[in-house]
C-alpha positions as CSV (number, residue, x, y, z in Angstrom):
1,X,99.4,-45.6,141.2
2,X,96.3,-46.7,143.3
3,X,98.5,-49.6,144.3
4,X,100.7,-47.8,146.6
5,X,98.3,-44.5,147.1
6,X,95.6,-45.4,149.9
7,X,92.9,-43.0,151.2
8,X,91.3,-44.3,154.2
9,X,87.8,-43.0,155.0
10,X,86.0,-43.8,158.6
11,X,82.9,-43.3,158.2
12,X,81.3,-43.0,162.0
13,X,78.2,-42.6,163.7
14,X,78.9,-39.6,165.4
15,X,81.9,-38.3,163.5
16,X,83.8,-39.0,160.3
17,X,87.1,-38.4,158.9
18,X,90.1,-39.7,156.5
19,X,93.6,-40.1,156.2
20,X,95.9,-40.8,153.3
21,X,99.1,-41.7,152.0
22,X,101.1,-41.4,149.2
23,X,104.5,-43.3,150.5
24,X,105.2,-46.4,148.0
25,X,104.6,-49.4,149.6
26,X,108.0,-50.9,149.9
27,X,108.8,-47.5,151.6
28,X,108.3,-46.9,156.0
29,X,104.3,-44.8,155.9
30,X,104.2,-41.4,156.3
31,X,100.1,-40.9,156.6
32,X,98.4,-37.7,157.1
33,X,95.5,-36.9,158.8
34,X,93.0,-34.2,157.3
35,X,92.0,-31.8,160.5
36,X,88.6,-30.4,160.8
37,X,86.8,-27.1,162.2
38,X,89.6,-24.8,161.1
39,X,86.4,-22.1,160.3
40,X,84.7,-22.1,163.4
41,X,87.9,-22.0,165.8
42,X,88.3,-25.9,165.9
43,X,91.0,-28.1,165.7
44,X,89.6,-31.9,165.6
45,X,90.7,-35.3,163.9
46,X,86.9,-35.8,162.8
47,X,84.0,-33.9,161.3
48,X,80.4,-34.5,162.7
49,X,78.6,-37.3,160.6
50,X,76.0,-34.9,159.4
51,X,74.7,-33.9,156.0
52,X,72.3,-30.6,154.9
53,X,70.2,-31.3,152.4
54,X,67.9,-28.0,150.6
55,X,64.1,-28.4,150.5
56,X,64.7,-30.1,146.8
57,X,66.8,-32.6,148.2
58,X,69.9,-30.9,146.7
59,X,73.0,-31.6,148.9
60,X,73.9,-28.6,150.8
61,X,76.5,-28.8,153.6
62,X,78.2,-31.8,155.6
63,X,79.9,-32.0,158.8
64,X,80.5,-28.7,161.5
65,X,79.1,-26.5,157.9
66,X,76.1,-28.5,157.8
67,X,75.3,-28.3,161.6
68,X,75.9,-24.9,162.0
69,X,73.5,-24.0,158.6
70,X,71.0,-26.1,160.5
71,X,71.3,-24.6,163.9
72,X,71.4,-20.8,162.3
73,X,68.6,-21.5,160.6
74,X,64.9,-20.6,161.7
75,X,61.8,-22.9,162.4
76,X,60.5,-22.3,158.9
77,X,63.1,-22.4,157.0
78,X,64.6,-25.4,159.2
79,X,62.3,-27.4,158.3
80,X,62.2,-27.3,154.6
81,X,65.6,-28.4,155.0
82,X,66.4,-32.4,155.3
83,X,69.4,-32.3,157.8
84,X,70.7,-36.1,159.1
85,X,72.5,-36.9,162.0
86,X,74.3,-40.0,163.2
87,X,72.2,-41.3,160.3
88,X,74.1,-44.4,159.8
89,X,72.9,-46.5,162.3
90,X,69.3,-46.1,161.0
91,X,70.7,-49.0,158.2
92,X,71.2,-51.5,161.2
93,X,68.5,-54.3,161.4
94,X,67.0,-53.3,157.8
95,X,66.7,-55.4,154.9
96,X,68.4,-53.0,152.5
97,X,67.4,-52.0,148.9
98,X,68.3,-49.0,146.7
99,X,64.3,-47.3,147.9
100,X,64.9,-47.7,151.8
101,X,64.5,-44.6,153.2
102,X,65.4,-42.4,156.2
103,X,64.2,-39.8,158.4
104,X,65.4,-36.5,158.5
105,X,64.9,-34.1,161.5
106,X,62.2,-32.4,159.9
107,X,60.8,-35.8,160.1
108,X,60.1,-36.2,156.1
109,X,62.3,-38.6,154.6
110,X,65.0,-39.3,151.5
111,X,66.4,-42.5,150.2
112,X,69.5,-44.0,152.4
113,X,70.9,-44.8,149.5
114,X,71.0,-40.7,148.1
115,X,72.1,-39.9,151.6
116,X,75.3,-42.0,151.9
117,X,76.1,-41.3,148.6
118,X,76.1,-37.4,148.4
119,X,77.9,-37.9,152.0
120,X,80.5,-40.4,150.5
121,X,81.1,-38.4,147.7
122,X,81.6,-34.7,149.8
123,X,84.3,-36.4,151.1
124,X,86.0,-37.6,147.8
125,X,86.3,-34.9,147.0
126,X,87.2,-33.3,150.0
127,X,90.6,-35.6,150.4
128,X,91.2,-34.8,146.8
129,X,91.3,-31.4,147.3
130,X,93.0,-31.7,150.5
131,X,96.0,-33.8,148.4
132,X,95.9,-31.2,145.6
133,X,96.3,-28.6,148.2
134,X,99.4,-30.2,149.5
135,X,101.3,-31.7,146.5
136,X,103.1,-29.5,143.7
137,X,102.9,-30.5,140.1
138,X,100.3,-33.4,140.4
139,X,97.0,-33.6,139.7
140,X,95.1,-36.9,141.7
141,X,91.6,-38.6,140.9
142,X,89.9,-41.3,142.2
143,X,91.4,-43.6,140.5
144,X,94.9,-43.5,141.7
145,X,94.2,-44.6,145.2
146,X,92.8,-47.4,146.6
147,X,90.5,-46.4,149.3
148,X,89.7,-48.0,152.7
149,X,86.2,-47.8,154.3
150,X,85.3,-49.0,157.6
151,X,82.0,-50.2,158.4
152,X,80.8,-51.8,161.7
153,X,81.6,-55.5,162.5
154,X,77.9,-55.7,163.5
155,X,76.8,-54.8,160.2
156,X,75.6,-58.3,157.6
157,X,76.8,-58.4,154.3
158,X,73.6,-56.6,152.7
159,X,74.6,-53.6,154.8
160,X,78.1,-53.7,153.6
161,X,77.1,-54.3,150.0
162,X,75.2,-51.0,150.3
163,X,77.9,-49.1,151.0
164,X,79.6,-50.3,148.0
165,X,77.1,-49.2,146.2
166,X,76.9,-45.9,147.6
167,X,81.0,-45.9,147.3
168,X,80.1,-46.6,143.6
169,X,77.7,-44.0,143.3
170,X,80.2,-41.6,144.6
171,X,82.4,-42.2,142.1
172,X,85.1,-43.9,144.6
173,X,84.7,-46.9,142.3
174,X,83.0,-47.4,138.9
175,X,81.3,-50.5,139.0
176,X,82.3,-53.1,135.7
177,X,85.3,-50.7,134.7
178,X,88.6,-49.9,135.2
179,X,87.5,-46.0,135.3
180,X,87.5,-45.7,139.5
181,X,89.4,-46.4,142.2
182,X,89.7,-50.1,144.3
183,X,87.7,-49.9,147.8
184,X,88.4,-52.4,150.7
185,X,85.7,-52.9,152.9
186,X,87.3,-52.8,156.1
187,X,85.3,-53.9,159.5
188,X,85.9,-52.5,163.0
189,X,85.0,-53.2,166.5
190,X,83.0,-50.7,168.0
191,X,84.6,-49.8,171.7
192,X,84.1,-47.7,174.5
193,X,85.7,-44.5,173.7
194,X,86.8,-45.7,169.9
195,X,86.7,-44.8,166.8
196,X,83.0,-42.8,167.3
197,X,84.9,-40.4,168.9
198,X,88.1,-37.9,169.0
199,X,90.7,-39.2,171.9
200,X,91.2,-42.9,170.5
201,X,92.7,-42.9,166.9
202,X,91.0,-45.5,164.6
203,X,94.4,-48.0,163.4
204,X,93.6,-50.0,159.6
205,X,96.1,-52.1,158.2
206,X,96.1,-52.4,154.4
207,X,98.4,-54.7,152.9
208,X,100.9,-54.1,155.6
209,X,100.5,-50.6,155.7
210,X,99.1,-49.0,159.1
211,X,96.8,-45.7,158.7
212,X,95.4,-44.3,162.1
213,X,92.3,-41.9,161.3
């Protein structure tokens, strides 16, 4: 099935969101786009790129849930708390290894590594749900999709191999096994008004399929 089932995941600086598919390939695409913000009266294509951690480093919240936990909460209790935003451009110009490490706003900081992961994986399993939630009679994993993620042209191939690794850690794709999902590494141009933000769709094509997230 993951040869014709694609989930495609943009992973931004400032905001993040997926689409997916389940047309067969040889049929016209008929993608859908998850909406955000529904809770707190919004309507948007894309979810802040943010993530709540608790003081154990226990993954709390991510997106509008995680900045509103964050905003709500007070000095103290803020900051035990390890909340990241627009984190992923703290990866660009570093020489990557699974212990490179980030700052949080409470300025301690966690392994990059941890942080894209647990964000990676909220939203697996987000679109999961989101498919389960709209399809009758039929239960998705990981495995039946091949997912797309986008990552900056910018970035060197270290930086893209970490986010395999963090797609791997996520469970998006078991490394050595045929247990997980495919992932495509897709790059992007950054542009003025793009894909960072909510007017300008992003547009991937995948083996002659277009998805615009």
């Amino acid at each position: 099935m993951g040869d014709s089932y694609i989930i495609a995941i943009d992973f931004g600086t400032a905001y993040s969101g997926y689409a997916f598919s389940l047309t067969p390939r040889d049929k016209e695409i008929d993608p859908v786009l998850k909406r955000w913000g529904k809770e707190h009266g919004l309507d948007t294509p894309k979810t802040p790129t943010c993530i709540l951690f608790s003081e154990d480093e226990k993954f709390s919240k991510f997106g509008y849930e995680a900045k509103t936990a964050y905003i709500n909460m007070r000095g103290e209790d803020a900051t035990k708390h390890y909340f990241f935003e627009a984190f992923k451009m703290a990866l660009y110009g570093k020489t990557l290894n699974k212990d490179v490490t980030i700052k949080a706003a409470n300025g301690k900081s966690m392994k990059a590594l941890k942080v894209f992961t647990e964000a990676l994986q909220y939203l697996k399993e987000d679109a999961l749900e989101t498919i389960a939630a709209n399809t009758v009679g039929t239960k998705f994993i990981a495995s039946d999709f091949t997912w797309v993620l986008t990552v900056p042209a910018i970035w060197d191939p270290s930086t893209k191999q970490f986010m395999r690794e963090a797609a791997t850690q996520a469970g998006i794709v078991t490394k050595g096994t045929e247990t997980g999902g495919t992932i495509d590494i897709t790059v992007h141009e950054v542009l003025d008004g793009g894909p960072e933000g909510h007017t300008r769709p992003l547009e991937m094509i995948w083996s002659g399929q277009t998805l615009a997230i």
